[in-house]
C-alpha positions as CSV (number, residue, x, y, z in Angstrom):
1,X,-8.0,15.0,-9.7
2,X,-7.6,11.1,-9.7
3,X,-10.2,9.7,-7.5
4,X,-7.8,7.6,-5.2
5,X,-11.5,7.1,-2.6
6,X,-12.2,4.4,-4.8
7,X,-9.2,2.2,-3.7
8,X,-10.4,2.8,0.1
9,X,-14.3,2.0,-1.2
10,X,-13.6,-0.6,-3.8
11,X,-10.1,-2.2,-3.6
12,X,-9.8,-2.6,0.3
13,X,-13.1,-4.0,0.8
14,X,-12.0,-6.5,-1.8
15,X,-8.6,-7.0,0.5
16,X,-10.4,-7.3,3.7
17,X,-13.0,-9.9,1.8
18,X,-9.5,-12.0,0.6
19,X,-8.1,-11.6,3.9
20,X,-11.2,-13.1,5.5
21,X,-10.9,-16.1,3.1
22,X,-7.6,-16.8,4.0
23,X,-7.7,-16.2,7.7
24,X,-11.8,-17.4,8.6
25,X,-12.7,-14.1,10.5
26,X,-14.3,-11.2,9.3
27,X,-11.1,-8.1,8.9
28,X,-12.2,-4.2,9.4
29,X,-10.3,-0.7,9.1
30,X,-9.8,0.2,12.6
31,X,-7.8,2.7,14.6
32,X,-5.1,0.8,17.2
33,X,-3.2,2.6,19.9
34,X,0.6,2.5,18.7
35,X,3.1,1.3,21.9
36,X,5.0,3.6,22.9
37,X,3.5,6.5,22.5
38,X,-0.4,7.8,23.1
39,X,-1.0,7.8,19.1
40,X,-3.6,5.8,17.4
41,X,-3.3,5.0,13.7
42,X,-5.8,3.9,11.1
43,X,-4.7,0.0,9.7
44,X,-7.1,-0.7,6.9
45,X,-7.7,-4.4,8.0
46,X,-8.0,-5.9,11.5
47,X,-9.4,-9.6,12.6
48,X,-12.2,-9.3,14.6
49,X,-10.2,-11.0,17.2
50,X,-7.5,-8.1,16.5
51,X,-4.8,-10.7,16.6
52,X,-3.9,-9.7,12.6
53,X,-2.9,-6.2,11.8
54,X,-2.5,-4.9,7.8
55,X,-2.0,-2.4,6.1
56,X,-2.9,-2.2,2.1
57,X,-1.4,-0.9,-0.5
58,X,-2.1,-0.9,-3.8
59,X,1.4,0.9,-5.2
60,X,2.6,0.0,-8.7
61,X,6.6,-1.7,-9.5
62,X,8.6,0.6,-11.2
63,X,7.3,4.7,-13.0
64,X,6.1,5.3,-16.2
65,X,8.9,6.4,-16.9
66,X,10.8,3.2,-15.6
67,X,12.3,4.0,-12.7
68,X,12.4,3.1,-9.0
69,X,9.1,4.2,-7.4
70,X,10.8,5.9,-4.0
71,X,7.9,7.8,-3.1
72,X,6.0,4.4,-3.4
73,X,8.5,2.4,-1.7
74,X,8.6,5.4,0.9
75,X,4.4,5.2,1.6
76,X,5.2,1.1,2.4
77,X,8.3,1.7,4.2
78,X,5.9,4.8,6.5
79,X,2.9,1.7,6.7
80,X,6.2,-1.0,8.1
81,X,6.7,1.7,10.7
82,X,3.0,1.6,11.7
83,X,2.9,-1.9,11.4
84,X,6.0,-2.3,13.7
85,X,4.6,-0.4,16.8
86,X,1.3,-1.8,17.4
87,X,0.6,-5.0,19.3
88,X,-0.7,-7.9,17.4
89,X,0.0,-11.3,17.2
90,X,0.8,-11.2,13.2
91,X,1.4,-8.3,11.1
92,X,1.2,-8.0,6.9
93,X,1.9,-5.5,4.5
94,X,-0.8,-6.4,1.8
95,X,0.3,-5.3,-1.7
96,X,-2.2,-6.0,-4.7
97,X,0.6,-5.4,-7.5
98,X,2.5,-8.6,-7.8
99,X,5.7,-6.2,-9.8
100,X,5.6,-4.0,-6.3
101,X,5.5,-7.2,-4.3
102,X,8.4,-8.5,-5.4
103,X,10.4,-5.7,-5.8
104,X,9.4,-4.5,-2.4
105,X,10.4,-8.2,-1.2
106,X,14.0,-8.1,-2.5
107,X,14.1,-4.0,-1.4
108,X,13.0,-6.0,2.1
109,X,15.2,-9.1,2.0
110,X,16.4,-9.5,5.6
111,X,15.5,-6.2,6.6
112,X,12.2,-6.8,8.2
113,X,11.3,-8.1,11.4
114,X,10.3,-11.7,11.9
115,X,6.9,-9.9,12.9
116,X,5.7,-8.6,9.5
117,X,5.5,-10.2,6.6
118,X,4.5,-9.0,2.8
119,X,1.4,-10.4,1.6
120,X,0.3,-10.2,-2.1
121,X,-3.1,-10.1,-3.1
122,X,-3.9,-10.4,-6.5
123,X,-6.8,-8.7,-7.6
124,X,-9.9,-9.1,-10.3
125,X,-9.6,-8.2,-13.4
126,X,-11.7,-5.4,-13.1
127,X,-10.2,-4.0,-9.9
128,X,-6.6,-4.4,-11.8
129,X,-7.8,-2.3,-14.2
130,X,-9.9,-0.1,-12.2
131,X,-6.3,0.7,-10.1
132,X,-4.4,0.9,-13.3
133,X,-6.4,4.0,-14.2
134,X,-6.7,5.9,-11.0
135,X,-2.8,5.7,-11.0
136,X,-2.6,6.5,-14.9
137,X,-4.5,9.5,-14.0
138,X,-2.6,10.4,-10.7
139,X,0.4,10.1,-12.6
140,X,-0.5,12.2,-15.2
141,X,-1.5,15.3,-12.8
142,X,2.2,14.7,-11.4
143,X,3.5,14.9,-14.9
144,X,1.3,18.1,-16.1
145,X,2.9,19.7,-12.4
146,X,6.4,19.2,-13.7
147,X,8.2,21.8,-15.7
148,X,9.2,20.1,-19.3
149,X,12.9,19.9,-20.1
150,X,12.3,23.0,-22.5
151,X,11.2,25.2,-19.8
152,X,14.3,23.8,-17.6
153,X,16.3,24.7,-20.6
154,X,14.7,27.9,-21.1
155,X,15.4,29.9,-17.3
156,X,19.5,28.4,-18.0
């Protein structure tokens, strides 16, 4: 199974760190009360003043196999949603693939609110590549899960 704990232990830290840079105050994961409703939710990086809300991800552009990454684009739309009902003074979406950040942003083009913005943070070299296998891998279990077209063929 691909080890996706190591984006939560390695990549967002890295995030929060950048996001600290940019911002001067230190950014933690914390759980906010949503409005509206009596739910909480986990956003991966909060000011210490919890005037800045994010969420991370860390999604690739397009599949393997070159196509449009729904389920991706599906995980940021569900973290917009979040993002959208909780009360802060500025809210980012914080993507550390520069391809996903800009498809994302012309997916996005005068769709969001003037409240949340995309953020892209680009990441080490090390952490790049660190991602890049923990989503080779995570792709490949999807791939070994799918029949092959010759099995498809096979029950016609």
């Amino acid at each position: 199974m691909a080890n996706t704990h190591l984006l939560k232990t390695r990549v967002e830290p890295f995030v929060r760190d950048w996001l600290s840079g940019q911002y001067r105050q230190k950014f933690t994961s914390v759980f906010l009360p949503l409005t509206g409703c009596s739910g909480v939710h986990e956003f991966d990086a909060v000011s210490a003043d919890k005037r800045i809300v994010c969420g991370i991800k860390s999604s690739s552009g397009v599949t393997s196999g070159g196509k449009n990454p729904s389920g991706k684009i599906s995980g940021a739309y569900e973290e917009l949603y979040f993002l959208a009902s909780v009360d802060a003074d500025q809210r980012f979406l914080v993507l550390t693939d520069e391809e996903f950040y800009r498809l994302l942003s012309e997916k996005m083009r005068e769709k969001l609110t003037r409240q949340i913005k995309l953020l892209y943070c680009p990441l080490t070299e090390e952490l790049a590549q660190l991602v890049k296998k923990i989503r080779s891998h995570a792709s490949g279990e999807i791939d070994r899960g799918k029949p092959s077209a010759r099995a498809k063929d096979a029950g016609r």
